[in-house]
N, C-alpha and C positions, 0 to 999 in steps of 0.2 A: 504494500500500500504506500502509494507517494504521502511523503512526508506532510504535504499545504494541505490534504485529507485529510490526515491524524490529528494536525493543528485544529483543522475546522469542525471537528469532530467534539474535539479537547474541550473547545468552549462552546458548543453548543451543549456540550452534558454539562459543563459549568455552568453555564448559563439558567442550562435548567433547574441543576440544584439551584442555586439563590433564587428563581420564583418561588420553586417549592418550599423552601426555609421560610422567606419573606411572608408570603401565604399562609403557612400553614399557621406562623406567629400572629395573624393578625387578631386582633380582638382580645388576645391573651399576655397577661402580664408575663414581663420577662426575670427568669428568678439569675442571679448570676453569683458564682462561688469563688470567692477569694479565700486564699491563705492567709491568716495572719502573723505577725512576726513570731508569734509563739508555737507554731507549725499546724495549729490548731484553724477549721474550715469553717467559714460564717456564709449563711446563706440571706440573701438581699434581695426582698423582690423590689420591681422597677414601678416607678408610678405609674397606674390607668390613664390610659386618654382618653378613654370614651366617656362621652357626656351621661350626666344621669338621664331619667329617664320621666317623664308629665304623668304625672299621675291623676291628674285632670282633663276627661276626655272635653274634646271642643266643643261639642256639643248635650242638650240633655240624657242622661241615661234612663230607662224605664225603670229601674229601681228606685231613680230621682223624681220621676214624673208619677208611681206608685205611690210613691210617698205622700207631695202635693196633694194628689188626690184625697187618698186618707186624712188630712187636714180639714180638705173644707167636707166630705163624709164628715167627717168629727162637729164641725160645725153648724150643721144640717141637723143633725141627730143632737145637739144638747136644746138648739131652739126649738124643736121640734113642739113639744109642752108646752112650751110658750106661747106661741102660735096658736092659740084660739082666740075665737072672737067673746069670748066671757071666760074668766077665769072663776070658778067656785071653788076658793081657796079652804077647802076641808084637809083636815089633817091628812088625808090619805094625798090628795094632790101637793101638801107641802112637803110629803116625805119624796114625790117622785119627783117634783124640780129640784130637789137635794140633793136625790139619787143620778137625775139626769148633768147634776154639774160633776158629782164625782166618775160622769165617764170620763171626761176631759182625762186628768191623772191615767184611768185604767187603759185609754186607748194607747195615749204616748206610749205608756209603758213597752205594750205592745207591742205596736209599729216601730220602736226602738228610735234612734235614732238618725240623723240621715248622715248623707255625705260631706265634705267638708265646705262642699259649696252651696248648703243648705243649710248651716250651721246659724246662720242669720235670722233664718226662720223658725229653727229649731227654739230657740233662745225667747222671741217672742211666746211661740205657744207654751213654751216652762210659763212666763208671766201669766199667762191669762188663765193656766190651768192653776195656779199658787189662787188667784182671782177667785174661780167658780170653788177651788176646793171651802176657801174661806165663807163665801154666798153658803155651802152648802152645808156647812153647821150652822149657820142663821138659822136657814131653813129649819134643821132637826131641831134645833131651841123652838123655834115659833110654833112646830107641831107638837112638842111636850109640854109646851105651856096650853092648849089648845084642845079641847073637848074634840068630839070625832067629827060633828059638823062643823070644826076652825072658830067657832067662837069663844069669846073667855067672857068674864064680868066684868060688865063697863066701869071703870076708875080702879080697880082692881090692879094691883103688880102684875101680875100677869099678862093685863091690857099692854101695859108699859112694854114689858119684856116681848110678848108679842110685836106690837108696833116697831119697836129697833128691830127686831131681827125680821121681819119682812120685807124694811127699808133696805136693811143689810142686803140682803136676799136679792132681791129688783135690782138693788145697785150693781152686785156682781153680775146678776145676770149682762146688763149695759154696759160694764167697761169691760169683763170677761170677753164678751162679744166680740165691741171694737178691737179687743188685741188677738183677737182669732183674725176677723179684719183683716187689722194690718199685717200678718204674719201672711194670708193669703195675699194681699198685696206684693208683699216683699219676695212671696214665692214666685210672681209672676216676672216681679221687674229681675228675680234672675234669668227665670226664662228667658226672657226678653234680650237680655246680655249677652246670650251664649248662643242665641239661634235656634 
C-alpha cells in the first residue's frame, strides 16, 4: 500500500476517533485524575454547561385549569343556600349556612394545593376560607342560642347573642364571597398572562 494511502487513512481513523470522543462526551460532565504530590489520586469532576431546565410550562396546564375550576365549583356550592328569594332562618337553616361555609376549609383541603403559578390565588382563597370558617361558628352560636323555629325572647341575652352572631354570619358570608371573587379574578388575569 503507497505510503499518501496509509497517511490518508491515518487521519481519517483519527479523525474519527475525536468525533467519537467529542460526541460521545457531550452533555456529560468530565471527571479528570490527577496525582498528587503525595502519590496519592484525587478525582475532579468538571463544571456542567448545560443550562437548567423551566419548570414552568408556557402555557396553562389542565391540572392548573382543574384546579381554577374547582375554585369557582367551590364558590357556587357555598352560595348556593344563600340564594333564595326568603330566607326562614330556623335553626336547622343556621346550622346548614354554617355547614355550607365550612366546605370552603374541607374542599381546599382536598383539591390540595396548586402550582407555583397559582400560588397567588391559592393564598387569596386560604383568606376567604379563614373568612367563612369564622361566619360559621357565628352561625353555630346563633342556632344554640335559638329555639328550632330561630327564635329567642325578645330583650333576652340570647336576642343579643343571637343578633351578633347573624350579623357575624351575613358578614362572612359578603366578604368571604368577594375574596372567593377576587381569587377567581386573579385566577383568570393569570390565565390571561400565559395564553
Amino acid at each position: 500500500m503507497p505510503a499518501t494511502i496509509r497517511h490518508s487513512a491515518a487521519r481519517l481513523a483519527l479523525g474519527f476517533l475525536l468525533v467519537m470522543l467529542v460526541g460521545g462526551c457531550a452533555g456529560h460532565s468530565a471527571t479528570s485524575t490527577a496525582a498528587s504530590p503525595s502519590g496519592t489520586t484525587s478525582t475532579t469532576a468538571a463544571p456542567s454547561t448545560t443550562a437548567p431546565a423551566t419548570t414552568v410550562p408556557p402555557t396553562m396546564t389542565a391540572e392548573e385549569l382543574v384546579w381554577l375550576n374547582a375554585i369557582s365549583k367551590l364558590h357556587t356550592t357555598i352560595d348556593k343556600p344563600f340564594n333564595v328569594g326568603n330566607l326562614n332562618m330556623t335553626r336547622a337553616k343556621m346550622v346548614e349556612l354554617g355547614n355550607a361555609f365550612r366546605t370552603c376549609s374541607r374542599e381546599l383541603a382536598r383539591i390540595g394545593a396548586p402550582s407555583d403559578r397559582l400560588q397567588p390565588v391559592y393564598v387569596i382563597v386560604q383568606e376567604a376560607c379563614r373568612i367563612y370558617d369564622k361566619g360559621a361558628k357565628c352561625f353555630a352560636t346563633a342556632a344554640r342560642v335559638s329555639d328550632a323555629s330561630g327564635a329567642v325572647v325578645a330583650g333576652s341575652p340570647e336576642e343579643r347573642t343571637q343578633k351578633q352572631a347573624m350579623d357575624c354570619g351575613f358578614a362572612a358570608q359578603g366578604d368571604g364571597g368577594n375574596r372567593l371573587a377576587d381569587a377567581e379574578a386573579k385566577g383568570q388575569e393569570i390565565k390571561a398572562a400565559v395564553g
